[in-house]
Structure formats: structure tokens, C-alpha cells
C-alpha positions as CSV (number, residue, x, y, z in Angstrom):
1,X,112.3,117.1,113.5
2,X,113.4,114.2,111.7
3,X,111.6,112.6,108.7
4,X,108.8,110.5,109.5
5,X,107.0,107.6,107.1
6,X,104.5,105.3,108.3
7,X,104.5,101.6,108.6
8,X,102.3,99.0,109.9
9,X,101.2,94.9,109.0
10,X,98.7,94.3,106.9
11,X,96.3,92.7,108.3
12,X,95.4,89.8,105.4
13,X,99.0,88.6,105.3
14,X,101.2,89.8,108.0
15,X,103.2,91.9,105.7
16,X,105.1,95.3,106.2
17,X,103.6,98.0,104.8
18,X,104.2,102.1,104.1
19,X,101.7,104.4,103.4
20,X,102.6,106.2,100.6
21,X,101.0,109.6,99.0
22,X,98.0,108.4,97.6
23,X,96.6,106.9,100.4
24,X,98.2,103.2,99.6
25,X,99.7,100.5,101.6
26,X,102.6,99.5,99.7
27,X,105.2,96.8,100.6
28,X,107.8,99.1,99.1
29,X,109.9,101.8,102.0
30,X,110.9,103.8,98.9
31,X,107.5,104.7,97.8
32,X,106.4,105.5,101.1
33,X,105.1,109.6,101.6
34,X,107.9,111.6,103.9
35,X,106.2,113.4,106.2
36,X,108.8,116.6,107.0
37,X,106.6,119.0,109.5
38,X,104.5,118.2,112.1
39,X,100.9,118.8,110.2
40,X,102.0,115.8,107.8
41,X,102.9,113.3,110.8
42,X,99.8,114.5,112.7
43,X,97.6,113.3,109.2
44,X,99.8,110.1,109.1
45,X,99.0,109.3,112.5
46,X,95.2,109.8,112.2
47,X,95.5,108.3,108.7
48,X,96.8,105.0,110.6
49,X,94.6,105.1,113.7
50,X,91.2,105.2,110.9
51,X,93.2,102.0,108.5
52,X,93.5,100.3,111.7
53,X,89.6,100.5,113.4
54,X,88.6,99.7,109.4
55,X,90.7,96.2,110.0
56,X,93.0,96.7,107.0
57,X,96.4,97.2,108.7
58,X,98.0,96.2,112.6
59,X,100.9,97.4,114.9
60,X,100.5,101.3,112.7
61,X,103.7,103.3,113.8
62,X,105.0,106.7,112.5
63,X,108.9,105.8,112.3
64,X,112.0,107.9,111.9
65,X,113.7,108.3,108.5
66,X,116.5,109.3,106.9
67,X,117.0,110.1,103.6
68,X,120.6,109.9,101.8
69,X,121.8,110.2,98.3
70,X,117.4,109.7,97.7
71,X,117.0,106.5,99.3
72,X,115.2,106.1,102.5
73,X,116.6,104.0,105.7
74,X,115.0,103.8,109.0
75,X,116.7,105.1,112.1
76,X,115.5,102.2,113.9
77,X,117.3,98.6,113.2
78,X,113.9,97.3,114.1
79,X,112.4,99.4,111.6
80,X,115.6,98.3,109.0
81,X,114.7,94.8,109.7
82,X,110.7,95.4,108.7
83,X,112.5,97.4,105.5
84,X,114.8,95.3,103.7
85,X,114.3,91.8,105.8
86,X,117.2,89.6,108.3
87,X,120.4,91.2,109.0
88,X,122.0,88.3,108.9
89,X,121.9,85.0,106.2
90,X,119.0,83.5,106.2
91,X,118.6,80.9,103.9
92,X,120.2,80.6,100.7
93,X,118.4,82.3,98.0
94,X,116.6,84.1,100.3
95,X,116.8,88.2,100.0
96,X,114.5,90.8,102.0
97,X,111.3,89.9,101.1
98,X,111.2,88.2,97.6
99,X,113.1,85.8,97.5
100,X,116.0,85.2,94.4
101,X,115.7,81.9,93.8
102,X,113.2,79.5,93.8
103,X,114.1,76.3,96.6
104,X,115.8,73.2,95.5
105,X,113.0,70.2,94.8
């Protein structure tokens, strides 16, 4: 079974977010909890079905992960995308989801 982490919107701003051990949404992939059997993704999933009735996060997925050298990366480009932001150039200054620099005036 692969690694699974898992992801959703949340629901004030539209944001991706992983659920990470403590119970958090985070914007942050690399904080998110691994789930490695399939007790963990069963908890993740019912851990996203009850954040989603109580209206704090949408579109809740468990998604497939890899991990390499410690750093996590989706399976999925989609999920890539959500992760780390366009996968091609943007805008200039723009990077993921902060952006570097601030526009020109």
C-alpha cells in the first residue's frame, strides 16, 4: 500500500490544506501525518468526512504519497499542482503559494 496524506480546501478561503498529526489543517504538504497501514487511512478518511459535515474544509481526499530523501511528493500531478502551485510560469514573482515578490505599483 502506498503512503497516504490527506488534503482538502478550506472552506474560509479556498486554500489547500493537509491534515497533519495533531488534528490541524495546515497549508504546508511536509507537515502533513503519513498514514502507512490501512487503520491510519481508515481514521484519516473519517477524520475528513466529520471536518467536512462541521463546514471547516471541502473536496476532502486521501491521496497517494511518496516519500524520498524525507520530502513528500504526491503521485498525482493534480495532487503536485495543489502541493507546490503551477507547473508552468505564472507570473513573475509568483512561486507556489506565497508569492516572492511583492507586484510592481
Amino acid at each position: 500500500m502506498a503512503d497516504k496524506v490527506l488534503t482538502a480546501n478550506r472552506l474560509s478561503d479556498g486554500i489547500s490544506v493537509w491534515l497533519d498529526a495533531a488534528g490541524n489543517w495546515n497549508e504546508h504538504l511536509q507537515d502533513a501525518f503519513v498514514a502507512r497501514h490501512k487503520e491510519a487511512v481508515d481514521a484519516l478518511e473519517a477524520t475528513g468526512k466529520q471536518a467536512f459535515a462541521d463546514n471547516k474544509v471541502v473536496d476532502v481526499n486521501v491521496v497517494d504519497v511518496e516519500e524520498v530523501d524525507g520530502v513528500l511528493r504526491p503521485l498525482r500531478m493534480r495532487e503536485r499542482i495543489r502541493a507546490e502551485g503551477p507547473s508552468i510560469a505564472y507570473a513573475a514573482g509568483y512561486s507556489g503559494l506565497t508569492a516572492t515578490a511583492a507586484p510592481a505599483a
